[in-house]
KOLMIMI-355047 format. One line per field, with one value per residue (C-alpha): x, y, z. Coordinates in Angstrom, 3 decimals, padded with zeros to 6 digits. Example, Ala and Ser with C-alpha at 12.3 -4.5 7.8 and 13.67 -1.06 7.14 Angstrom:
% residues 2
x <- 012.300, 013.670
y <- -004.500, -001.060
z <- 007.800, 007.140
***
This chain:
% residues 253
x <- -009.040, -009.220, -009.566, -008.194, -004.766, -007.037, -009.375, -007.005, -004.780, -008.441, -008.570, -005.712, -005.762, -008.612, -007.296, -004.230, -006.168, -007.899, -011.118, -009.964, -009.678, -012.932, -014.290, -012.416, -013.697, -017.331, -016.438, -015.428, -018.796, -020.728, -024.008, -025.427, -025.279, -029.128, -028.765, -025.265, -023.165, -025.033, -022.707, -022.866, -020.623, -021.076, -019.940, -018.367, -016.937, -014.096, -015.723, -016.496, -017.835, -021.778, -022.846, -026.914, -025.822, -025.189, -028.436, -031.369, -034.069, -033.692, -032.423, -036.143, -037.809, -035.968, -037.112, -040.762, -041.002, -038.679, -041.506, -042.938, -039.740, -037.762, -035.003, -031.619, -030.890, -027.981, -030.254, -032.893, -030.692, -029.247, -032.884, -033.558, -030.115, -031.150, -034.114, -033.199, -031.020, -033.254, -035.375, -034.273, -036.151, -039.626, -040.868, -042.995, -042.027, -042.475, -042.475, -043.575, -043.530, -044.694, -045.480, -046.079, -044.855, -041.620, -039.241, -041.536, -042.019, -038.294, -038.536, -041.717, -039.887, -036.987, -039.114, -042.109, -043.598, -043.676, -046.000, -045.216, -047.070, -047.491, -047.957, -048.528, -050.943, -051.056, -051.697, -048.290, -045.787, -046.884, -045.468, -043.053, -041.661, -039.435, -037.917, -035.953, -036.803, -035.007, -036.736, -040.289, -042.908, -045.630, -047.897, -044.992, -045.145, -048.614, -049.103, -050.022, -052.788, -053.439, -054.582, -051.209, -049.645, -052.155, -051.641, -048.275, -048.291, -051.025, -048.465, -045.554, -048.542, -047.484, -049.158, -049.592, -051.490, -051.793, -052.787, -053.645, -053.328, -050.861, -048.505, -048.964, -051.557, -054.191, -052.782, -050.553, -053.200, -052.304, -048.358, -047.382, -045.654, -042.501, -040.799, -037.441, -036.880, -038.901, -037.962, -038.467, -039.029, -040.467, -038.155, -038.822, -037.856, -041.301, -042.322, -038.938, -038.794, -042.309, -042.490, -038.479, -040.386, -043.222, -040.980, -037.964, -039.199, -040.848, -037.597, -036.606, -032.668, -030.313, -033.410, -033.304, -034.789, -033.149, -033.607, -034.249, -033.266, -030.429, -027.704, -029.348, -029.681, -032.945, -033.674, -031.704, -034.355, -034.046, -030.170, -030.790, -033.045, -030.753, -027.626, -029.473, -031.025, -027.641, -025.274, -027.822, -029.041, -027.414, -028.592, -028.384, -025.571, -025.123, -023.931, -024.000, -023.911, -022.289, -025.042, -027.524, -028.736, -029.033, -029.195, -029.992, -029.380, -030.803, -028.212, -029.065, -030.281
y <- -083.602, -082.508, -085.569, -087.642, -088.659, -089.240, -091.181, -093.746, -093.490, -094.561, -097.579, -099.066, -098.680, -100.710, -103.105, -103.547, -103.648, -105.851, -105.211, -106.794, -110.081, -109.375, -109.167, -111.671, -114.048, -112.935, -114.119, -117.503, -118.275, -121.171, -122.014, -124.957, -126.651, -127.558, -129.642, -131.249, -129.404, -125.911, -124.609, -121.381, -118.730, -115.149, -113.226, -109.829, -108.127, -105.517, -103.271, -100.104, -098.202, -097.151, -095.363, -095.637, -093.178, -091.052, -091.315, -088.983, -090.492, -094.071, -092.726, -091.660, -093.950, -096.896, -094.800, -095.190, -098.489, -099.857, -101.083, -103.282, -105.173, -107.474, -106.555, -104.866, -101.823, -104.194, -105.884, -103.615, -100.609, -103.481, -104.362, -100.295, -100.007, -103.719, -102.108, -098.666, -101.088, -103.186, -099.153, -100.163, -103.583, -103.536, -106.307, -105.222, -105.840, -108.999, -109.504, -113.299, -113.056, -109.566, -109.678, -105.979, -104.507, -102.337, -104.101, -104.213, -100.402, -100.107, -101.423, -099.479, -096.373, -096.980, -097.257, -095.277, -095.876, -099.721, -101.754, -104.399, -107.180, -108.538, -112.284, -113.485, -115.898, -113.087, -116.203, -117.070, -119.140, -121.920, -125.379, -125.817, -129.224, -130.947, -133.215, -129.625, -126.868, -126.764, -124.215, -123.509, -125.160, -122.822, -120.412, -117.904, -114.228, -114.388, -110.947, -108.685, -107.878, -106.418, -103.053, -102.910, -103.168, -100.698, -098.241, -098.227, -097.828, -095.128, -093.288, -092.976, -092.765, -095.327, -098.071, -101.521, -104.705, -107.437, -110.814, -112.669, -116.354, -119.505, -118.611, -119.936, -122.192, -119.406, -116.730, -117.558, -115.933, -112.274, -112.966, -111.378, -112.518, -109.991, -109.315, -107.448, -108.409, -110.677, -110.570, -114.291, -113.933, -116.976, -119.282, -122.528, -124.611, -126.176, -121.488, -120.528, -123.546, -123.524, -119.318, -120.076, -122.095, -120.358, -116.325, -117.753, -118.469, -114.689, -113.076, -111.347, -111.117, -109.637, -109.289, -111.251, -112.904, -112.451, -114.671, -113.208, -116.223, -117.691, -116.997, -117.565, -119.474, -121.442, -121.186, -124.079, -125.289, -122.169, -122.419, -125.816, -124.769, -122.001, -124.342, -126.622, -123.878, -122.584, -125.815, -126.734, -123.676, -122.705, -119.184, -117.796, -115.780, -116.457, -114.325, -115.276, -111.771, -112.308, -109.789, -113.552, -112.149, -114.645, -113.396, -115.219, -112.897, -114.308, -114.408, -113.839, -116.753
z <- 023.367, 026.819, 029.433, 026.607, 028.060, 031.959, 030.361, 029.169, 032.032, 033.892, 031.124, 031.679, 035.246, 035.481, 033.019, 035.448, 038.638, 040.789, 038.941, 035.810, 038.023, 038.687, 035.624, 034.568, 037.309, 035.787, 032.382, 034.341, 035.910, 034.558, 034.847, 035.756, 032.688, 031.219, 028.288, 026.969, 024.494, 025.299, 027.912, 029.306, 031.517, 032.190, 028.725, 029.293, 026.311, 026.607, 023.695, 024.925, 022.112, 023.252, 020.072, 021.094, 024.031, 020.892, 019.600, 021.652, 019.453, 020.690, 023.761, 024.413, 022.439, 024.684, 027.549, 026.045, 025.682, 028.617, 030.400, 027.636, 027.104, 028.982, 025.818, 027.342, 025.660, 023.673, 021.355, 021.196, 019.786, 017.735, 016.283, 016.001, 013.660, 011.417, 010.533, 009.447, 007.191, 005.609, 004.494, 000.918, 000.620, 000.262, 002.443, 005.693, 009.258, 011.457, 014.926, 016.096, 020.202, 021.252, 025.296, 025.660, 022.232, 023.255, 020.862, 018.292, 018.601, 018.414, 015.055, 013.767, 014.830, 012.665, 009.487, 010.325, 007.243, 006.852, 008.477, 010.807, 011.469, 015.430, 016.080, 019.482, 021.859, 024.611, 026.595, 027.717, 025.698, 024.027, 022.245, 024.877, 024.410, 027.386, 024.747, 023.490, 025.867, 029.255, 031.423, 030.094, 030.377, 028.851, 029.885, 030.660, 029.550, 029.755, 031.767, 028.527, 026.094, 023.070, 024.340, 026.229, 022.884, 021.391, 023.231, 023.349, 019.539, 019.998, 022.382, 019.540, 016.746, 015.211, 012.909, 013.484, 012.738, 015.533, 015.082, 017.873, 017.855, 018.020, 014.917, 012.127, 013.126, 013.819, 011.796, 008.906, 006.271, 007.929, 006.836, 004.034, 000.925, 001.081, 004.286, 005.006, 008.806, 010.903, 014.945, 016.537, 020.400, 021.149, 023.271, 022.363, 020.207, 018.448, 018.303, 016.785, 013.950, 012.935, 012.802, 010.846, 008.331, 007.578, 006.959, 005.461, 001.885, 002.000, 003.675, 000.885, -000.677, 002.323, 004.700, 007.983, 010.702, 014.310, 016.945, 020.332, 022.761, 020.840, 023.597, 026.785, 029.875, 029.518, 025.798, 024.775, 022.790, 020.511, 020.689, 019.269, 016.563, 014.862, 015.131, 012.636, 010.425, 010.508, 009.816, 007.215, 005.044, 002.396, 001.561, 004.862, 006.156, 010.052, 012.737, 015.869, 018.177, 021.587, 023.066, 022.730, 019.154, 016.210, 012.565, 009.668, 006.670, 003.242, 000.203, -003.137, -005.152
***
């Protein structure tokens, strides 16, 4: 218990201090606002509790892979803990926007022995719609291949099957029929519904899809998308994670 009592005399300090207006003043800050009804400010939990800094093996695998993400270590230990959870089901692994592979190692690492599927144009974005989407265009992302992601799976010897292609246009014949967790990263909102409606009827009871872009600046379109899946389905559980993560968690029939 030693440094106990200093530690918390530290807390509350701050908590009392002129950094609390600070932080406070953070949490205050609104962005420009990009489409009506999706407003945004700067969110700053008080939570604390860091239990991936407990955890050396995705301590190094996040080292590994930290240049082939632009994930924060948030959501990606998030994604790394979902799919040690879904090791029960026996549905394979889905990831539909790749860029350079480093969450979708994350997941392959949890459950070493499923396979997981990878989905992506590796030529930039694509379906952006201005009618929906606020900041892209299309085209971004587009500074990756599949030998990036190769080798990157190569380096932690891990298995994988890419499939490059507009999803599911090009490729929905290399999705299979029973999946446990399927990762959308596609930020806009024509991607995220069409890749939604082609996994959900194979998402299997209590598996999930999670939304990458759901809670930030510039995906509105995707935003959009899961507040109508979710205000409309049914059989889907939703949780709305202030790190920007969106799960959809399928109920039993």
């Amino acid at each position: 218990m030693t440094g106990t009592g200093s530690a918390m005399d530290d807390f509350l300090e701050i908590l009392r201090s002129e950094r609390r207006d600070v932080i406070e003043r953070l949490r205050k800050t609104r962005f420009s606002t990009l489409k009506t009804g999706y407003s945004h400010q700067q969110v700053i939990p008080y939570a604390s509790y860091s239990p991936w800094l407990d955890d050396s093996k995705f301590m190094a695998l996040f080292e590994t892979v930290r240049d082939h993400t632009l994930v924060d270590i948030y959501r990606s230990y998030e994604l790394y803990s979902l799919a040690k959870q879904v090791q029960l089901l026996q549905g394979d692994l889905i990831e539909i926007g790749v860029w350079r592979g480093g969450t979708a190692a994350l997941i392959a690492s949890a459950l070493p022995g499923r396979t997981i599927h990878l989905f992506d144009t590796f030529a930039g974005v694509p379906k952006a719609d201005k009618n929906f989407d606020t900041l892209y265009s299309g085209g971004e992302h587009a500074d990756t291949d599949e030998i990036c992601v190769k080798h990157l799976f190569d380096t932690l010897s891990l298995p994988c099957r890419i499939n490059p292609g507009v999803f599911p246009e090009d490729t929905l014949q290399h999705l299979p029929e029973r999946v446990s967790l399927a990762h959308i990263d596609v930020d806009t909102y024509i991607s995220a519904k069409d890749s939604f409606a082609a996994i959900w009827p194979r998402i299997l009871p209590t598996g999930m899809v999670i939304f990458d872009d759901y809670g930030f600046f510039g995906c509105e379109g995707v935003t959009q998308l899961v507040n109508e899946i979710s205000s409309s389905a049914d059989n889907a559980l939703f949780v709305h994670n202030i790190n920007g993560h969106a799960l959809l968690i399928k109920k039993h029939a």
